[in-house]
C-alpha positions as MATLAB code, in Angstrom:
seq = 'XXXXXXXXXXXXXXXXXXXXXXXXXXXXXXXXXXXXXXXXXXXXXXXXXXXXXXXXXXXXXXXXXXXXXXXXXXXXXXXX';
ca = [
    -229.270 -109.620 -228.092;
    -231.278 -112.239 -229.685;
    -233.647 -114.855 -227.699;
    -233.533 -118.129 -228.597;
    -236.177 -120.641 -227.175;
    -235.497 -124.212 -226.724;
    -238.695 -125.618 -228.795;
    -238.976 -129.044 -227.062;
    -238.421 -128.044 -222.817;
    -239.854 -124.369 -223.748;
    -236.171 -122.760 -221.889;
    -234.616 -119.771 -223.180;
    -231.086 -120.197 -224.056;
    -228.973 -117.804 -222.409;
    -226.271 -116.659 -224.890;
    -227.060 -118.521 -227.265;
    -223.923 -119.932 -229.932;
    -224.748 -122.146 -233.053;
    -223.587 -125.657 -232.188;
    -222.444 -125.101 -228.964;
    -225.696 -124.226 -226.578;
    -228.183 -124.751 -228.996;
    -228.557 -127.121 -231.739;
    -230.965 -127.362 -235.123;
    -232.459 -130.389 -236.193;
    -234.509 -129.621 -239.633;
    -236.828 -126.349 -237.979;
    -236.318 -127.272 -234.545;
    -233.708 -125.381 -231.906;
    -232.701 -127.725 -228.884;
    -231.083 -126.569 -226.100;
    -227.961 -128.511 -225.363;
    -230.073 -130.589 -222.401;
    -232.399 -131.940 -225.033;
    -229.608 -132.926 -227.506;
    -228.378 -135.030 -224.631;
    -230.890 -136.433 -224.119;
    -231.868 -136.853 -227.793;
    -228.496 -138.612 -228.228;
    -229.021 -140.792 -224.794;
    -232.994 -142.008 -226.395;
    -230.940 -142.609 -229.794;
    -228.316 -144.658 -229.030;
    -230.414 -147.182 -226.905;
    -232.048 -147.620 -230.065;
    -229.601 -147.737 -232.120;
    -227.275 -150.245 -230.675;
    -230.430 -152.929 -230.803;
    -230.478 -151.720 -235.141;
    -228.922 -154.272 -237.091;
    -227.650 -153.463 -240.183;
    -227.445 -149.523 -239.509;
    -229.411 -147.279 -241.982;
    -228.221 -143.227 -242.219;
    -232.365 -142.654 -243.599;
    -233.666 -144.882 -240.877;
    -231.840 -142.980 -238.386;
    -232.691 -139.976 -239.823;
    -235.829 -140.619 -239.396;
    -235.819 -141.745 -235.751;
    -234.229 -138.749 -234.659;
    -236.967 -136.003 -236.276;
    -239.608 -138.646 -234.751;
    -237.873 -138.238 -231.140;
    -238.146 -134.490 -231.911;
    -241.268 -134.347 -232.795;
    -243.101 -135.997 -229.557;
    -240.625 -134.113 -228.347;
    -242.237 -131.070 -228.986;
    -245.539 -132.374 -228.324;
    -244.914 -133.619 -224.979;
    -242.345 -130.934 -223.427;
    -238.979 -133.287 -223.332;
    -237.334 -136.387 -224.918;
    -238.415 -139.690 -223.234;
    -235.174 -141.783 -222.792;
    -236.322 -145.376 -223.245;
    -233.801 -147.945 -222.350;
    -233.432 -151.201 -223.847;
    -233.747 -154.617 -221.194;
];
C-alpha cells in the first residue's frame, strides 16, 4: 500500500487515486481539501485579472502552493 502525504496540510491520504484524492501541481501532492481551496484562493483572483494570461496564472497557482507549503494551508483571500 503506498502512503501518500499531502505536502501543504501535512495529512496522509487514505487510498490514495491520481486525480481523484490527490492532485500534483509541478513536485507538489495536494490532498483534494487543498485543491479546493487552491481553486477557491484562485478564482477570487482571477475574476479581478483582466485580460486573462495561461503563464500569469500559472504562475499564481505554484506561488499559492508554495506559501502553501511554507505556512501549512492555502490562505483564501477574498476580493471586497
Amino acid at each position: 500500500m503506498e502512503h501518500i502525504y499531502c505536502d501543504v496540510c501535512k495529512k496522509e491520504v487514505h487510498n490514495p487515486v491520481p486525480e481523484f484524492s490527490f492532485f500534483d501541481f509541478a513536485h507538489i501532492s495536494v490532498c483534494e481539501s487543498c485543491r479546493d481551496d487552491l481553486n477557491t484562493a484562485l478564482k477570487f483572483t482571477v475574476r479581478e485579472k483582466s485580460p486573462f494570461d495561461f503563464t500569469w496564472y500559472d504562475d499564481l497557482r505554484m506561488q499559492l502552493l508554495k506559501q502553501g507549503v511554507q505556512k501549512g494551508r492555502i490562505e483564501i483571500k477574498r476580493a471586497r
